[in-house]
N, C-alpha and C positions, 0 to 999 in steps of 0.2 A: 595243726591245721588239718593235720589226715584224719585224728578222730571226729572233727566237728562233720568234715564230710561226711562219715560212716553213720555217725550219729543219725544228721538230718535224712540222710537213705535209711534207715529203718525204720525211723520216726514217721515217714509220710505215709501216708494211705493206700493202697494197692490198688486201681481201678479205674475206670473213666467216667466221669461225669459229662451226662449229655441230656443237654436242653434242648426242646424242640417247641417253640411257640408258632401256631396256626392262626392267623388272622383271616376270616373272608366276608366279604361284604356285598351284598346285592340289595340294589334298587328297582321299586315297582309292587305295586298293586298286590303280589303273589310272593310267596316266599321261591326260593330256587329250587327246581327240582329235585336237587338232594334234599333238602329238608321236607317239600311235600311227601316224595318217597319215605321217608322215616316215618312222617303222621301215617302215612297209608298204611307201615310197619304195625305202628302200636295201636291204632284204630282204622280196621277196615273201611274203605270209604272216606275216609277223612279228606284226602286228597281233592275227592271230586266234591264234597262239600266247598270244603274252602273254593275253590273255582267257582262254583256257583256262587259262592258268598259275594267275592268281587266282585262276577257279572251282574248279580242285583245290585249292588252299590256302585259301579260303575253307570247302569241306568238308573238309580235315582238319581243321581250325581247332574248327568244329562237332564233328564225331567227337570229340574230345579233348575239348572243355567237356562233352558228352555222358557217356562214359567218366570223370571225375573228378567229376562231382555222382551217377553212379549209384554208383562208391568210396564218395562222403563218405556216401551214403543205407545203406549197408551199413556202412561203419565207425561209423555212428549207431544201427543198430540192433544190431550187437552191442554196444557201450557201453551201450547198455539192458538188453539182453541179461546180461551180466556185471555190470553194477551192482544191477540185480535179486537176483540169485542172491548179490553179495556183502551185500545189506542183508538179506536171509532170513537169512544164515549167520551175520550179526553179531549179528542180532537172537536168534538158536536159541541162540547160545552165550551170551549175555547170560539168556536165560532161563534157561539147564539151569545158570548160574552162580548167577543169583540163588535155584534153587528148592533144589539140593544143596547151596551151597556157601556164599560168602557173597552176602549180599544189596545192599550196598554194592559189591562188585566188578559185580557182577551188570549193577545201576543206572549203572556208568561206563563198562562197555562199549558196553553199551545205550545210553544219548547218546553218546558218544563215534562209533558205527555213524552216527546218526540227522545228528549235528553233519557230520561225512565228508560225508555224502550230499546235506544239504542246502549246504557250502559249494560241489562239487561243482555243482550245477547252478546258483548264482548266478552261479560264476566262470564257467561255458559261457555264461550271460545276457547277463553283463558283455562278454563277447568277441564275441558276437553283433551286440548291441548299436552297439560298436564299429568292426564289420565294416561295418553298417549305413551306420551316420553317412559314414565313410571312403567307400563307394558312390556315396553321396548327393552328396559334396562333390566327389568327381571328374567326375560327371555332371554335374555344374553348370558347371564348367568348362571 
Protein backbone atom coordinates (compact mmCIF):
# COMPACT_ATOMS: atom_id res chain seq x y z
CA UNK A 1 0.00 0.00 0.00
CA UNK A 2 3.09 2.25 0.77
CA UNK A 3 4.30 1.98 -2.82
CA UNK A 4 0.93 2.69 -4.47
CA UNK A 5 1.03 5.95 -2.41
CA UNK A 6 4.73 6.99 -3.62
CA UNK A 7 3.77 5.90 -6.87
CA UNK A 8 0.58 8.23 -7.16
CA UNK A 9 2.95 11.27 -5.51
CA UNK A 10 5.30 11.29 -8.17
CA UNK A 11 2.92 10.50 -10.77
CA UNK A 12 0.83 13.63 -10.40
CA UNK A 13 1.67 16.97 -11.90
CA UNK A 14 3.40 19.77 -9.97
CA UNK A 15 1.38 22.98 -10.04
CA UNK A 16 -1.87 24.84 -9.74
CA UNK A 17 -4.50 25.18 -12.06
CA UNK A 18 -6.50 28.27 -12.14
CA UNK A 19 -9.59 29.22 -13.90
CA UNK A 20 -10.81 32.50 -13.95
CA UNK A 21 -14.25 33.22 -16.11
CA UNK A 22 -15.50 37.14 -16.47
CA UNK A 23 -18.89 37.50 -17.23
CA UNK A 24 -20.32 41.45 -17.65
CA UNK A 25 -23.31 42.71 -18.95
CA UNK A 26 -24.76 46.19 -19.55
CA UNK A 27 -27.96 47.49 -20.94
CA UNK A 28 -28.80 50.63 -23.06
CA UNK A 29 -28.48 52.42 -26.06
CA UNK A 30 -24.37 52.82 -25.42
CA UNK A 31 -21.98 50.38 -24.80
CA UNK A 32 -20.40 50.78 -21.02
CA UNK A 33 -17.68 53.07 -20.50
CA UNK A 34 -15.15 50.55 -20.44
CA UNK A 35 -15.84 49.41 -23.72
CA UNK A 36 -16.35 53.10 -25.23
CA UNK A 37 -12.81 53.76 -23.70
CA UNK A 38 -11.34 50.80 -25.61
CA UNK A 39 -12.97 52.13 -29.15
CA UNK A 40 -11.56 55.56 -28.07
CA UNK A 41 -8.19 53.36 -27.55
CA UNK A 42 -8.06 51.77 -31.00
CA UNK A 43 -9.82 54.64 -33.02
CA UNK A 44 -9.60 57.99 -31.87
CA UNK A 45 -12.93 59.65 -31.66
CA UNK A 46 -14.86 56.64 -31.80
CA UNK A 47 -16.19 57.09 -28.62
CA UNK A 48 -17.89 60.49 -29.32
CA UNK A 49 -18.98 59.03 -32.55
CA UNK A 50 -20.83 56.32 -31.14
CA UNK A 51 -22.76 58.91 -28.82
CA UNK A 52 -23.72 60.87 -31.41
CA UNK A 53 -24.78 57.79 -33.37
CA UNK A 54 -27.40 57.04 -30.42
CA UNK A 55 -28.33 60.57 -30.07
CA UNK A 56 -29.41 60.59 -33.80
CA UNK A 57 -31.29 57.32 -33.43
CA UNK A 58 -32.58 58.19 -30.37
CA UNK A 59 -34.35 61.27 -32.22
CA UNK A 60 -35.37 59.53 -35.18
CA UNK A 61 -36.70 57.07 -32.88
CA UNK A 62 -38.83 60.19 -31.17
CA UNK A 63 -39.72 61.68 -34.74
CA UNK A 64 -41.30 58.53 -35.91
CA UNK A 65 -43.43 57.78 -32.36
CA UNK A 66 -44.27 61.47 -33.03
CA UNK A 67 -45.40 61.16 -36.66
CA UNK A 68 -47.52 57.87 -36.01
CA UNK A 69 -49.68 59.04 -32.89
CA UNK A 70 -50.18 62.46 -34.96
CA UNK A 71 -51.55 59.60 -38.04
CA UNK A 72 -53.39 57.64 -35.59
CA UNK A 73 -55.04 61.28 -33.99
CA UNK A 74 -56.08 62.10 -37.59
CA UNK A 75 -57.08 58.67 -38.76
CA UNK A 76 -59.46 58.99 -35.39
CA UNK A 77 -60.82 62.03 -36.32
CA UNK A 78 -61.77 61.18 -39.72
CA UNK A 79 -63.49 57.76 -38.44
CA UNK A 80 -65.50 60.23 -36.52
CA UNK A 81 -65.80 62.24 -39.05
CA UNK A 82 -67.41 59.41 -41.47
CA UNK A 83 -69.13 57.49 -38.87
CA UNK A 84 -71.07 60.76 -38.15
CA UNK A 85 -72.17 61.37 -41.54
CA UNK A 86 -72.88 57.54 -41.88
CA UNK A 87 -75.18 57.44 -38.72
CA UNK A 88 -77.05 60.87 -40.17
CA UNK A 89 -77.64 59.09 -43.51
CA UNK A 90 -78.73 55.71 -41.97
CA UNK A 91 -80.80 57.45 -39.70
CA UNK A 92 -82.42 60.03 -42.85
CA UNK A 93 -83.20 57.00 -44.95
CA UNK A 94 -84.74 55.08 -42.04
CA UNK A 95 -86.92 57.92 -41.58
CA UNK A 96 -88.00 59.05 -45.28
CA UNK A 97 -88.62 54.96 -45.17
CA UNK A 98 -90.61 54.81 -42.38
CA UNK A 99 -92.66 58.14 -43.14
CA UNK A 100 -93.30 57.26 -47.26
CA UNK A 101 -92.94 53.88 -47.35
CA UNK A 102 -93.12 51.27 -45.09
CA UNK A 103 -92.85 51.85 -41.42
CA UNK A 104 -91.44 48.39 -40.31
CA UNK A 105 -88.52 48.63 -42.95
CA UNK A 106 -88.27 52.08 -41.69
CA UNK A 107 -87.78 50.75 -37.89
CA UNK A 108 -85.03 48.03 -39.16
CA UNK A 109 -83.02 50.17 -40.67
CA UNK A 110 -83.15 52.55 -38.30
CA UNK A 111 -81.67 49.88 -35.40
CA UNK A 112 -79.89 48.22 -37.72
CA UNK A 113 -77.82 52.18 -38.39
CA UNK A 114 -77.92 52.54 -34.46
CA UNK A 115 -76.85 48.53 -33.55
CA UNK A 116 -73.60 49.19 -36.56
CA UNK A 117 -72.65 52.14 -34.47
CA UNK A 118 -72.84 51.09 -31.28
CA UNK A 119 -71.07 47.49 -31.97
CA UNK A 120 -68.61 49.77 -33.75
CA UNK A 121 -67.32 51.64 -30.72
CA UNK A 122 -67.44 48.73 -28.26
CA UNK A 123 -65.33 46.68 -30.48
CA UNK A 124 -62.63 50.06 -30.56
CA UNK A 125 -63.33 49.71 -26.52
CA UNK A 126 -62.52 46.25 -26.34
CA UNK A 127 -59.25 46.68 -28.49
CA UNK A 128 -58.25 49.66 -26.48
CA UNK A 129 -58.83 48.16 -23.74
CA UNK A 130 -56.55 45.45 -24.75
CA UNK A 131 -53.82 47.60 -25.94
CA UNK A 132 -53.86 48.87 -22.56
CA UNK A 133 -53.58 45.76 -20.40
CA UNK A 134 -50.70 44.25 -23.11
CA UNK A 135 -48.80 47.92 -22.12
CA UNK A 136 -49.16 47.51 -18.72
CA UNK A 137 -47.77 43.84 -18.67
CA UNK A 138 -44.70 44.75 -20.75
CA UNK A 139 -43.77 47.51 -18.47
CA UNK A 140 -43.83 45.44 -15.59
CA UNK A 141 -41.53 43.28 -16.96
Amino acid sequence: MNKNLQNSQNNSSEGILVRREVSQSFSGPLPSPDILRQFNDVVPGAAERIIKMAEEQSAHRKELEKSVINSDIARSKWGQILGFIIAISGLAVSAIVGVYGNAYAGGIIGVGTLASLVGVFMYGSKTRSKERETKNLKEKE
